[in-house]
BALOBA-1460 file (C-alpha; in Angstrom, 3 decimals):
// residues 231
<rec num="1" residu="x" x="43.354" y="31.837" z="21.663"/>
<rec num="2" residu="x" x="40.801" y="34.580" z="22.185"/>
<rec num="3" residu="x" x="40.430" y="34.616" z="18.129"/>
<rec num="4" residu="x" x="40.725" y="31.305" z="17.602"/>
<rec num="5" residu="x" x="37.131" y="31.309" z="19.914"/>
<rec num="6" residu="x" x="35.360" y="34.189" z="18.289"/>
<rec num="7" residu="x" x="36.130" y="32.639" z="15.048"/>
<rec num="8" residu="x" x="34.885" y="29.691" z="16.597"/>
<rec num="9" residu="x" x="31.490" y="30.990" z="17.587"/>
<rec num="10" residu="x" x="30.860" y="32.786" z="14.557"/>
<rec num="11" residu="x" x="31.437" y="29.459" z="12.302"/>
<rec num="12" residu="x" x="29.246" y="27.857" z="14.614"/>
<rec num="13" residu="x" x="26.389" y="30.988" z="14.559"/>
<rec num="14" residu="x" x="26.568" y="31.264" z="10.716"/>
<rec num="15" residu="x" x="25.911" y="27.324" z="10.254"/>
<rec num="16" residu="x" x="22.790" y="27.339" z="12.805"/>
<rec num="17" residu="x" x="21.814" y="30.332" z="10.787"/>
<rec num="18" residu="x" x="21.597" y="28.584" z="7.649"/>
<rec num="19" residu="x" x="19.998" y="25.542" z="8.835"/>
<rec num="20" residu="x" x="16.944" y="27.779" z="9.998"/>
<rec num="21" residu="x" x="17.336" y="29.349" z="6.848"/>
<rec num="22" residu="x" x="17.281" y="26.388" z="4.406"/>
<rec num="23" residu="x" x="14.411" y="24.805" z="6.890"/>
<rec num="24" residu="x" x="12.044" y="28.181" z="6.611"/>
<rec num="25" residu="x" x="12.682" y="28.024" z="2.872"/>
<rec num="26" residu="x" x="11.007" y="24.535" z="2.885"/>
<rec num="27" residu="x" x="8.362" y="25.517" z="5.046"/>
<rec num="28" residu="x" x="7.520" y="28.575" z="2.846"/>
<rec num="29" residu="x" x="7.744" y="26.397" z="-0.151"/>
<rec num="30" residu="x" x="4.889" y="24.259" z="1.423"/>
<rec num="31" residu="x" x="2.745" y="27.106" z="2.685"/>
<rec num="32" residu="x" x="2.809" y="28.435" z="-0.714"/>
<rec num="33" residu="x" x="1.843" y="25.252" z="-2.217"/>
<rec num="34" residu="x" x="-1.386" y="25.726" z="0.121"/>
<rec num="35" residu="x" x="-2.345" y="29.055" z="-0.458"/>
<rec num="36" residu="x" x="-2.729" y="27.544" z="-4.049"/>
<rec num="37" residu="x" x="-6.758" y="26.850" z="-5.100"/>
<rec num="38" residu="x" x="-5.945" y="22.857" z="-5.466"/>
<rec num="39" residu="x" x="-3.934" y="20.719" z="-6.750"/>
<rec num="40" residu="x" x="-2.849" y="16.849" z="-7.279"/>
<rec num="41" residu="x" x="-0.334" y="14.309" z="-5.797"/>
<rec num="42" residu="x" x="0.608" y="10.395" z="-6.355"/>
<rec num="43" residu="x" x="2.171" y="8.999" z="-3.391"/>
<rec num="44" residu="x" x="4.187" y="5.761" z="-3.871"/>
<rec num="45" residu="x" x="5.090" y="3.469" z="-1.312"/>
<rec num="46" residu="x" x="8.049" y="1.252" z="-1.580"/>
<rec num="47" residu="x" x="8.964" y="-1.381" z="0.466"/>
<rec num="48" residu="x" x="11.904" y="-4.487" z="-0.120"/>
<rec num="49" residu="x" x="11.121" y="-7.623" z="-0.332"/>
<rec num="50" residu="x" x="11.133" y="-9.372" z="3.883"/>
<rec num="51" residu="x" x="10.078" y="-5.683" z="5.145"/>
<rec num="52" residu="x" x="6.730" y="-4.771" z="6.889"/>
<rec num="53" residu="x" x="4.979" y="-8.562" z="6.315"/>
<rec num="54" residu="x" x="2.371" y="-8.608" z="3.574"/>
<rec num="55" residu="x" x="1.845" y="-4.738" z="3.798"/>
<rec num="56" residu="x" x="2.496" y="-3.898" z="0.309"/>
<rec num="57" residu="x" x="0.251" y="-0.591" z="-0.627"/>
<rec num="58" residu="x" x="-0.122" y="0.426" z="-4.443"/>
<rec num="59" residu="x" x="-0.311" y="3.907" z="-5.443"/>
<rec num="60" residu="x" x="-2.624" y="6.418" z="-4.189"/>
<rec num="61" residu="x" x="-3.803" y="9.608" z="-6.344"/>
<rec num="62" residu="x" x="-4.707" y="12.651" z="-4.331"/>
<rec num="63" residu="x" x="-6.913" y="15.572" z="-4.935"/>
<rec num="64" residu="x" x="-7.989" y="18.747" z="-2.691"/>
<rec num="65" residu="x" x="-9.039" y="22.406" z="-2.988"/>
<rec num="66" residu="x" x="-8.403" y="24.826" z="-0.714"/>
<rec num="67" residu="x" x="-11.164" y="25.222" z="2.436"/>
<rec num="68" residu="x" x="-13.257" y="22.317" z="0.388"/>
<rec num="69" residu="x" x="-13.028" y="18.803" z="-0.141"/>
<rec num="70" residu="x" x="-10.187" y="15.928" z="-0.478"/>
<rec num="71" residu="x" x="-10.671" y="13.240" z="-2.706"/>
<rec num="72" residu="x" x="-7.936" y="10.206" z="-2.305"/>
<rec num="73" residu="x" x="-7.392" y="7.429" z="-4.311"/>
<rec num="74" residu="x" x="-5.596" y="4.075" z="-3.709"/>
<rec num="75" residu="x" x="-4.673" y="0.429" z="-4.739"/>
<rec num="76" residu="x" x="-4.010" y="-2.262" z="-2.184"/>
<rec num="77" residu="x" x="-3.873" y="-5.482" z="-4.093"/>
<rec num="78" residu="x" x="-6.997" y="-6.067" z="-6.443"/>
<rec num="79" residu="x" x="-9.366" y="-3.441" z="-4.565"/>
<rec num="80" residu="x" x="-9.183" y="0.158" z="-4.898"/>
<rec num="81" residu="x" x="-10.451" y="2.510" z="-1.997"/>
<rec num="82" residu="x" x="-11.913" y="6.182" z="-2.380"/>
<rec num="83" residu="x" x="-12.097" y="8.201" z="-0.401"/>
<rec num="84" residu="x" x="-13.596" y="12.065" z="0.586"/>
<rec num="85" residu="x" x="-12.579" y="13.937" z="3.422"/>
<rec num="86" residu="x" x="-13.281" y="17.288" z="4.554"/>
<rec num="87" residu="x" x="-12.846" y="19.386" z="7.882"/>
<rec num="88" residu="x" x="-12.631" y="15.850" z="9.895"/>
<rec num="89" residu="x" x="-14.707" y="13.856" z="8.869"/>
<rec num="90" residu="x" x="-14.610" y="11.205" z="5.883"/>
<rec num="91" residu="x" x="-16.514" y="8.863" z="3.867"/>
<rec num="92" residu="x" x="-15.060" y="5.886" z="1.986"/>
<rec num="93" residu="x" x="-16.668" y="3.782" z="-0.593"/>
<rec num="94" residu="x" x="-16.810" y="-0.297" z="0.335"/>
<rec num="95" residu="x" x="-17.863" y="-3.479" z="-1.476"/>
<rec num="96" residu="x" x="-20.075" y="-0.319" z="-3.898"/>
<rec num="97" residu="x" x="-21.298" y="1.450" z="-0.585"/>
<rec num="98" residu="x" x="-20.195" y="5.011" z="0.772"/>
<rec num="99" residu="x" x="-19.652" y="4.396" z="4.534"/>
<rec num="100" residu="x" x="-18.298" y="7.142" z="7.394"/>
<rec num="101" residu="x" x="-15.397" y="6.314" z="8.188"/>
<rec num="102" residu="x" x="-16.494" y="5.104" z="11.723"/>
<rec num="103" residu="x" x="-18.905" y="2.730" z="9.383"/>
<rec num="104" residu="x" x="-15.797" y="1.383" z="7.838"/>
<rec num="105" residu="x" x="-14.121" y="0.732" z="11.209"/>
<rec num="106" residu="x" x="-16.674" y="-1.822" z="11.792"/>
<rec num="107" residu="x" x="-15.819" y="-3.953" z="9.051"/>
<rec num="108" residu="x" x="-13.022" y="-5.781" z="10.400"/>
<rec num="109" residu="x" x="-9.356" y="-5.159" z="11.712"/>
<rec num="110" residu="x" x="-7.940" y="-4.322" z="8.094"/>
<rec num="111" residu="x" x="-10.604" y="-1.460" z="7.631"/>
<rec num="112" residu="x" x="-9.721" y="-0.324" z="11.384"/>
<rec num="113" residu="x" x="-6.498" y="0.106" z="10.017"/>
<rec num="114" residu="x" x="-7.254" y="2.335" z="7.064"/>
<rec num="115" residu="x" x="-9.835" y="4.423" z="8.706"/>
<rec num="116" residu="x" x="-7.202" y="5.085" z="10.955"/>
<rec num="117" residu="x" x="-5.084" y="6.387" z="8.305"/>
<rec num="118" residu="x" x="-8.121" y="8.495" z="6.696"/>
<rec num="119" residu="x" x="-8.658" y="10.026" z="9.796"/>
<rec num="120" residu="x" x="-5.134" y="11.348" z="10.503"/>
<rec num="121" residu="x" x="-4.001" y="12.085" z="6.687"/>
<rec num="122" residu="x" x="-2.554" y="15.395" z="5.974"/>
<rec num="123" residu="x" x="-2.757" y="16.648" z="2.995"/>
<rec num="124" residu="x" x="0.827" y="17.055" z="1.563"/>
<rec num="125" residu="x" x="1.470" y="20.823" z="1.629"/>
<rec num="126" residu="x" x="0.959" y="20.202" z="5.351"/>
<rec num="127" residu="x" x="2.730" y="16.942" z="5.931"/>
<rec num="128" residu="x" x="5.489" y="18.321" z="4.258"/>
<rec num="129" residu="x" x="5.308" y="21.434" z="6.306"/>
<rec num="130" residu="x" x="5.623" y="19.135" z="9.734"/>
<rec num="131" residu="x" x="8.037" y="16.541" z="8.244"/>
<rec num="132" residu="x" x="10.869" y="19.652" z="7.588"/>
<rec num="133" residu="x" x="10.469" y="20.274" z="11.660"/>
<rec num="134" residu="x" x="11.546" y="16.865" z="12.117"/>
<rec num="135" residu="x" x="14.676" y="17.317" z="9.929"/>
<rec num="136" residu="x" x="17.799" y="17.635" z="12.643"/>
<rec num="137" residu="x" x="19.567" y="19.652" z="9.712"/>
<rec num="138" residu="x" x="18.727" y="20.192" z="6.115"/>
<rec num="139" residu="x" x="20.960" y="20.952" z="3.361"/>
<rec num="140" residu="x" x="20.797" y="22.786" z="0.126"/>
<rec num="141" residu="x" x="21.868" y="21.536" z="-3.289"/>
<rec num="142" residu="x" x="20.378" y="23.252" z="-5.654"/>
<rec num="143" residu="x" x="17.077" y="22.656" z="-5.438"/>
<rec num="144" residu="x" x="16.775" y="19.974" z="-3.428"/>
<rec num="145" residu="x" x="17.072" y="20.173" z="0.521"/>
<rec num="146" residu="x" x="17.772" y="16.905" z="2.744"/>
<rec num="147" residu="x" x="18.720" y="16.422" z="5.988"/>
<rec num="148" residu="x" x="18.586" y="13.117" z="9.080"/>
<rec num="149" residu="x" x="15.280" y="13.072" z="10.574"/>
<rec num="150" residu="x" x="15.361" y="13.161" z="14.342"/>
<rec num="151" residu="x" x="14.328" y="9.719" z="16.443"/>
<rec num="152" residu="x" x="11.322" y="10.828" z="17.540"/>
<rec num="153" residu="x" x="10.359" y="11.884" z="13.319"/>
<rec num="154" residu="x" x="11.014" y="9.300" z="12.836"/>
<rec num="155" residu="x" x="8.975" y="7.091" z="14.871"/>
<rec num="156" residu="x" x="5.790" y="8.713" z="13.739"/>
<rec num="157" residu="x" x="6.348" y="8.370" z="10.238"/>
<rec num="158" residu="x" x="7.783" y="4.492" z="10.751"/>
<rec num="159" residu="x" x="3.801" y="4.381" z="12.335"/>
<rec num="160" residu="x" x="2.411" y="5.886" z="9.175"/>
<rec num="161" residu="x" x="0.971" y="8.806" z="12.173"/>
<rec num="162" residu="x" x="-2.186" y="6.794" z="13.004"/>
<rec num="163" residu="x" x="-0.507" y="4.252" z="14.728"/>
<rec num="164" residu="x" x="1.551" y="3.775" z="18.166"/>
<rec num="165" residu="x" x="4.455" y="5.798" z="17.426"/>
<rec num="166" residu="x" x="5.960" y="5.006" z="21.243"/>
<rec num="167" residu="x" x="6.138" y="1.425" z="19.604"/>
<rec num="168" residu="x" x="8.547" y="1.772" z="17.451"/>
<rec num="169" residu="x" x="12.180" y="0.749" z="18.120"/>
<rec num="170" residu="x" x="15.227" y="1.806" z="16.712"/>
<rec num="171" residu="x" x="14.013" y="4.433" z="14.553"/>
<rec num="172" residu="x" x="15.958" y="6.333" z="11.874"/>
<rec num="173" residu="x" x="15.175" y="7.766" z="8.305"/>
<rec num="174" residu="x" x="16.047" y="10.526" z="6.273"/>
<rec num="175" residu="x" x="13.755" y="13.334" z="4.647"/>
<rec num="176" residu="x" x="14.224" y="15.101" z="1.084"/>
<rec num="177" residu="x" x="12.493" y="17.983" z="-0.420"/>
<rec num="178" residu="x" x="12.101" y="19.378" z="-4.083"/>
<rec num="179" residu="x" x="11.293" y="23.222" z="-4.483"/>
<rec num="180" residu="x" x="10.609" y="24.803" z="-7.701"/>
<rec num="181" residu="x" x="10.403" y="28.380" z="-8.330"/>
<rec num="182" residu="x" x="9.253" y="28.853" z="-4.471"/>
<rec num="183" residu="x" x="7.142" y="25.580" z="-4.608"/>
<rec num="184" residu="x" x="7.125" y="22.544" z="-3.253"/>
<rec num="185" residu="x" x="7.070" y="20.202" z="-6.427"/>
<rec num="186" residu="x" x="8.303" y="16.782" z="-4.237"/>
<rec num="187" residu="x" x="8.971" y="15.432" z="-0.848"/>
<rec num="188" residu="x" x="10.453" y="11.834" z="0.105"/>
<rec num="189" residu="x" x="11.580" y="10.186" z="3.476"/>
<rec num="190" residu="x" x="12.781" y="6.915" z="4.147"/>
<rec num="191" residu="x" x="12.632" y="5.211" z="7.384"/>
<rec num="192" residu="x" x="13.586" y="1.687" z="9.150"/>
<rec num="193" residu="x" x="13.192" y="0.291" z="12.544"/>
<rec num="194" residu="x" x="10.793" y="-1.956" z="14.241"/>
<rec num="195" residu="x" x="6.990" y="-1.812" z="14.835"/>
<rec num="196" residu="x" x="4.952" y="-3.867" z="16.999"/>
<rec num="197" residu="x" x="2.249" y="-5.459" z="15.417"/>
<rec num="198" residu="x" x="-0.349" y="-7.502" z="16.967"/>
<rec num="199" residu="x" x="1.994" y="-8.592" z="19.352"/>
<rec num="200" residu="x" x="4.515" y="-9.135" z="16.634"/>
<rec num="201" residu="x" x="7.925" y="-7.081" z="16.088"/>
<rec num="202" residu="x" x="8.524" y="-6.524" z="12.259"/>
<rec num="203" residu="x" x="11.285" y="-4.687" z="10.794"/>
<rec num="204" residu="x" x="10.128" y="-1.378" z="8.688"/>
<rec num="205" residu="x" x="12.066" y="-0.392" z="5.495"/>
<rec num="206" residu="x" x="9.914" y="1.907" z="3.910"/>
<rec num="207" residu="x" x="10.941" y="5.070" z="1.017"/>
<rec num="208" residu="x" x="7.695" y="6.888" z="0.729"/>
<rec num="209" residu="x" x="7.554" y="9.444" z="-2.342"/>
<rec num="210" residu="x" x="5.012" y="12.014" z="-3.081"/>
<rec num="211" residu="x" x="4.749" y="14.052" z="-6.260"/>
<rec num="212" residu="x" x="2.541" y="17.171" z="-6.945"/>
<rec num="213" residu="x" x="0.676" y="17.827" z="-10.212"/>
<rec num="214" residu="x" x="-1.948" y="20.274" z="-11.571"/>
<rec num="215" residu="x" x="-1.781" y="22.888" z="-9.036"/>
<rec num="216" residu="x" x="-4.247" y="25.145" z="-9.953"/>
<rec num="217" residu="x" x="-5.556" y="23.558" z="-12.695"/>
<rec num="218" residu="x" x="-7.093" y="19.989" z="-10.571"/>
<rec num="219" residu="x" x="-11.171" y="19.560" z="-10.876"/>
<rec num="220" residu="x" x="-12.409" y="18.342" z="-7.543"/>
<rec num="221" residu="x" x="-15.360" y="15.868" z="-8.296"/>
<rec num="222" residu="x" x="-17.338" y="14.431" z="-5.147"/>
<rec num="223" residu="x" x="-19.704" y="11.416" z="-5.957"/>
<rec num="224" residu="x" x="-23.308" y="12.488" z="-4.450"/>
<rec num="225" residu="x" x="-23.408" y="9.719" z="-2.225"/>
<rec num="226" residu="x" x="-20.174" y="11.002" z="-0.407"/>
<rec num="227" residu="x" x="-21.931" y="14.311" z="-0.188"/>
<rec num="228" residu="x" x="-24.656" y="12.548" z="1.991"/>
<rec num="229" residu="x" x="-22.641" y="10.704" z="4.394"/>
<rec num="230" residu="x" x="-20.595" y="14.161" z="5.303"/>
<rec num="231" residu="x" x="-23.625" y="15.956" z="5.187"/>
């Protein structure tokens, strides 16, 4: 019986061993994916048909350097949005104007909404970073690591961050990570549950995929008139 326990225990020990393991080797994938000079990202959204309402984001294109600027990119219907951010604070360019971010809040609930977002984006070496905390386990085949995000994960992501994550109801999703050679090259999660919006519960079934490009090799080009407003 006494064997049968220690065996026990050991089995036990090794698997919480390698779960730190194979969630520090995502983590250090990430970090070194920061220490890099810049890079690129495209971040898809999908979302099935009778999910989230009329929410249905196009692509957005990311740029950043290290310790400089941000420069993001995206589609929602027939308008695109750019945007620069750096340490905090953010500019956005609307109806041909650059506008702080707090100058885009103004326009109405929808640009509420995406300033929001601006203001609470992370670039992806760090999102990633924070999303592999929120992985109850991940596992390792060959070089991609997945793993159940926990409830409460999973309620800030089903929020998009910027939002009322205390909301959300029924919460679940699951995270994935590609590494190569030491890097993070990809990151997914998927998530469902329900979201209160404007007084209005909507189920959430959302697979959000981000892909990095260029690293080391991405030109960073801020527009003069986003230099002013973050001046």
């Amino acid at each position: 019986m006494k064997t049968t326990l220690l065996f026990s225990a050991i089995s036990l020990a090794s698997i919480s061993l390698l779960a730190a393991d194979t969630a520090d080797e995502v983590k250090a994938a990430a970090k070194k994916l920061s220490s890099k000079d810049n890079y690129s990202w495209t971040t898809i959204i999908k979302i099935p048909e009778g999910s989230g309402g009329n929410f249905r984001p196009g692509p957005t294109d990311g740029k950043t350097e290290k310790d400089g600027y941000t420069i993001l990119t995206t589609t929602r219907g027939d308008n695109t949005i750019v945007a620069v951010l750096k340490g905090g604070n953010g500019a956005a360019k609307y109806e041909g104007e650059w506008k702080t971010l707090d100058e885009w809040a103004e326009q109405g609930q929808g640009a509420q909404f995406i300033a929001r977002r601006l203001k609470s984006f992370k670039a992806p070496a760090v999102e990633a970073q924070e999303i592999s905390g929120q992985v109850k386990e991940l596992k390792k085949e060959n070089d991609v690591y997945s793993g159940e995000l926990t409830e409460e994960g999973a309620k800030q992501l089903l929020s998009f961050r910027g939002g009322q994550a205390s909301s959300a109801k029924d919460a679940k999703g699951t995270a994935k990570f590609w590494v190569k050679d030491g890097q993070l090259s990809k990151y997914e999660y998927h998530v469902q549950g329900t979201i209160n919006f404007n007084g209005e519960d909507r189920d959430i079934d959302r697979t959000t995929t981000t892909e990095i490009k260029e690293v080391g090799s991405t030109k960073v080009e801020v527009p003069d008139g986003a230099k002013k407003k973050l001046s």
